[in-house]
C-alpha positions, 0 to 999 in steps of 0.5 A: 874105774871101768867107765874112766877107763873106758873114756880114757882109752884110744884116739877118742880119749886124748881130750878125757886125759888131758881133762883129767889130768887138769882136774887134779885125777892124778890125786885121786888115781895114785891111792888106788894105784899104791893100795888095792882093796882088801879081799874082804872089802870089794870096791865096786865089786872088783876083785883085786887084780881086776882093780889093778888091771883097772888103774894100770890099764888108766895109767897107760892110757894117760901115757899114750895119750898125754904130752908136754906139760900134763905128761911131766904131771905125770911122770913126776907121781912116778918120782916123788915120795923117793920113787915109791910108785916106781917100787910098786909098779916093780912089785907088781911086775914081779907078782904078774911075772911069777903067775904068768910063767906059773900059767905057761910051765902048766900050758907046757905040762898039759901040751906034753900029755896031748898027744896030737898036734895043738890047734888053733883052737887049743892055742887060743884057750891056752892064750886066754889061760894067760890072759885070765892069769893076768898076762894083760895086766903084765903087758900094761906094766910092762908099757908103764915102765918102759915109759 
């Protein structure tokens, strides 16, 4: 998942997502977006939300850097089984919101007990809180809903 990732991304990637659509990739990338491995059972050695930081960050990839007919291959996973991946992705985009605003009213506790002025610096640890309770993975969801 990280090395498809990685292929997939930027303006490099445009051709490894076309391939990967016309090599039937969706078939493969939807069970792992649909189910997550158990706790028990690491994939890869991923934990959960890292997997789904993965296969998120993948579809986004494929729908910033696909068009025309592979783009429609695309949206039509999102529409068939009675939209069920529209469901997960709603799921989903709940689970991250509820840590992302848990993580910003414990941000806003510990800004209030600091008595001086907030820093760069302290503004930057407070952003990698956030992105480390999954702020990265929201924004990514958010961008495949919106498309």
């Amino acid at each position: 998942l990280k090395v498809l990732n990685f292929a997939l991304q930027g303006d490099e990637g445009i051709n490894c997502c076309a391939k990967f659509i016309d090599v039937y990739g969706l078939r493969s990338l939807f069970p792992c977006f649909m189910k997550t491995p158990g706790k028990k059972a690491k994939r890869g050695g991923f934990s959960e939300m890292e997997w789904v930081e993965h296969v998120t960050s993948i579809i986004s990839h494929l729908l910033r850097n696909t068009s025309g007919s592979q783009l429609q291959r695309l949206m039509n996973k999102f529409v068939e089984e009675d939209h069920l991946k529209v469901d997960r992705l709603i799921e989903l985009h709940l689970f991250y919101l509820g840590r992302a605003k848990s993580v910003d009213e414990e941000i806003r506790e510990e800004k209030e007990m600091l008595e001086e002025e907030v820093d760069e610096e302290k503004e930057n640890e407070f952003y990698m809180k956030r992105l480390d309770a999954g702020l990265f993975t929201l924004q990514r969801l958010n961008y495949i809903l919106l498309s």
